[in-house]
N, C-alpha and C positions, 0 to 999 in steps of 0.2 A: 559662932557657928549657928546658934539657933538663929539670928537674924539669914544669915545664909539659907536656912531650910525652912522659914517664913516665906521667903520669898518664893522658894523654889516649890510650895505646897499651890502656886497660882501659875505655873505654867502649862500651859496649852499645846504651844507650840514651842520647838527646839532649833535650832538656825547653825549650821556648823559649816563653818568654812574649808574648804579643802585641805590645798597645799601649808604644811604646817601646823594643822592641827588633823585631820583624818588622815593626812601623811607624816613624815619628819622633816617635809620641807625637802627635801634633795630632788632633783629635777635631771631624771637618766632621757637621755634622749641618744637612740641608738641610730647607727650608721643609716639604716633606711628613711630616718627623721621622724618615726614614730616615736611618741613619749609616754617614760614607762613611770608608774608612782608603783609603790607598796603599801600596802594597807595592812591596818595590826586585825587579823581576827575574831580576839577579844573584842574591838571596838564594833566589827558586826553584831557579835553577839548581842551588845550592849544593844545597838540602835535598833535592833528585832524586837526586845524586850521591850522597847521604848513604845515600839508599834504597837504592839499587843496590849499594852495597859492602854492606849487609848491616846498617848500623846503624839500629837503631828510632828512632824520631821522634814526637815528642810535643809538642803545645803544653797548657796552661793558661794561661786568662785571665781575668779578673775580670769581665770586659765579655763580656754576648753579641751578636753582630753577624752577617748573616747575609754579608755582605761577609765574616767571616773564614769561617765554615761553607763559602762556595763557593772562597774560595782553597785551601782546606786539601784539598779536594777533589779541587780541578784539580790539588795537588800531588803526591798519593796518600798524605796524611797520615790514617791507621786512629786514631790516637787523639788526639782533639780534645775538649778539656775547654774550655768557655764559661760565662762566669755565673758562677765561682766564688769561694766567697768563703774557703775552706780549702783553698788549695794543697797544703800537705801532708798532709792526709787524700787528699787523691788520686793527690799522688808516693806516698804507701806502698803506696793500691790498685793502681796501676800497675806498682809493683814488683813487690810480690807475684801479679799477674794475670803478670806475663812473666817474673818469676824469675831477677831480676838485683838483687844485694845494691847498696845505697846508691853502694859506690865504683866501681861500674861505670856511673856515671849521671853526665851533663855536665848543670846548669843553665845557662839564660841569662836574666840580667835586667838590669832598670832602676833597680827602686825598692823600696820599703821592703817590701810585701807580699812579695815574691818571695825576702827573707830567710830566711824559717823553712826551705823546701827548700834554698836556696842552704848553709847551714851543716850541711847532711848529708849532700852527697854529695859524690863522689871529685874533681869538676872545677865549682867554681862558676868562672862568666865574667858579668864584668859588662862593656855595652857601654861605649863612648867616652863616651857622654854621660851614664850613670847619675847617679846621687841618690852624691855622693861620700861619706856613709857607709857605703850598699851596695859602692861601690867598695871601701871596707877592706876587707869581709868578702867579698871575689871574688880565684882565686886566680890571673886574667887578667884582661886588660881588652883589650877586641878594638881593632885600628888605627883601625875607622873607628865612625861614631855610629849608633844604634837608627834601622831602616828607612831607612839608605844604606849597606847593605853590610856590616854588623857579622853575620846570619847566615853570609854566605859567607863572612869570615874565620873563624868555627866552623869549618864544613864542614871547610874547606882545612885548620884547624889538625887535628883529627881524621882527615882521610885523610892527610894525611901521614905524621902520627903512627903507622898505620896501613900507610903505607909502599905504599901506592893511588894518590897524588895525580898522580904523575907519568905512568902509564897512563891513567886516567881522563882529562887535558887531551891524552896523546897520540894520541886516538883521535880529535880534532878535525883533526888535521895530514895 
């Protein structure tokens, strides 16, 4: 673990993919052909927290939804990649648009897509429940499973690391 929160004391920026990790992965799509996700909460709370200590925030997803468009909103997440189908042609644009080398970058994923960035930067994390060959190539695996709490064990794991965390919850007391 301290190798884990070495790494995670150099991150900058945080990269979380949707469907399966800020969801549970289930894909409701209702008779008007609208698609509907759920989002955990706690996982907002997390990623507010994240903003406020100073660390950037980023999703890419393959899927466009406008259910993520208005969450990602309400969360005050500035870069929000949907629809896409080369994750990492856009972790490099993103790097380079904010100018933070590879190993200053946490991924989070699920599945096979979210491989190519997960094996280049400083902190891949794969949730509880991933596709267990992504799990090999992740260099955590969070306590709980994609979209029940696996973003805010990031968060947590990162301000800690950080040396923030314990502020940040003591300002609720």
């Amino acid at each position: 673990m301290r190798d884990i929160l070495s790494k995670a004391t150099q991150i900058q920026l945080v990269i979380f993919d949707v469907d399966g990790v800020l969801t549970d992965g289930h894909l409701y799509l209702g008779n008007d052909g609208d698609e509907y996700k759920v989002f955990h909460i706690r996982d907002g709370h997390g990623i507010k927290m994240l903003l406020e200590a100073g660390v950037e925030v980023a999703i890419i997803s393959g899927r466009h939804a406008a259910s993520v468009e208005r969450r990602m909103a309400d969360l005050g997440i500035r870069h929000a990649y949907l629809g896409v189908q080369d994750k990492l042609a856009v972790f490099n644009s993103l790097r380079a648009r904010l100018g933070v080398d590879a190993e200053q970058v946490a991924y989070v994923g699920d599945d096979l897509i979210d491989l190519p960035v997960m094996t280049r930067v400083g902190l891949a994390i794969a949730v509880q429940d991933a596709d267990p060959f992504v799990k090999q190539h992740a260099h955590w695996q969070t306590p709980s499973c994609g979209g029940r709490g696996a973003a805010r064990d990031v968060c947590e794991l990162l301000l800690e690391a950080r040396g923030q965390l314990a502020a940040l919850r003591g300002r609720y007391l």
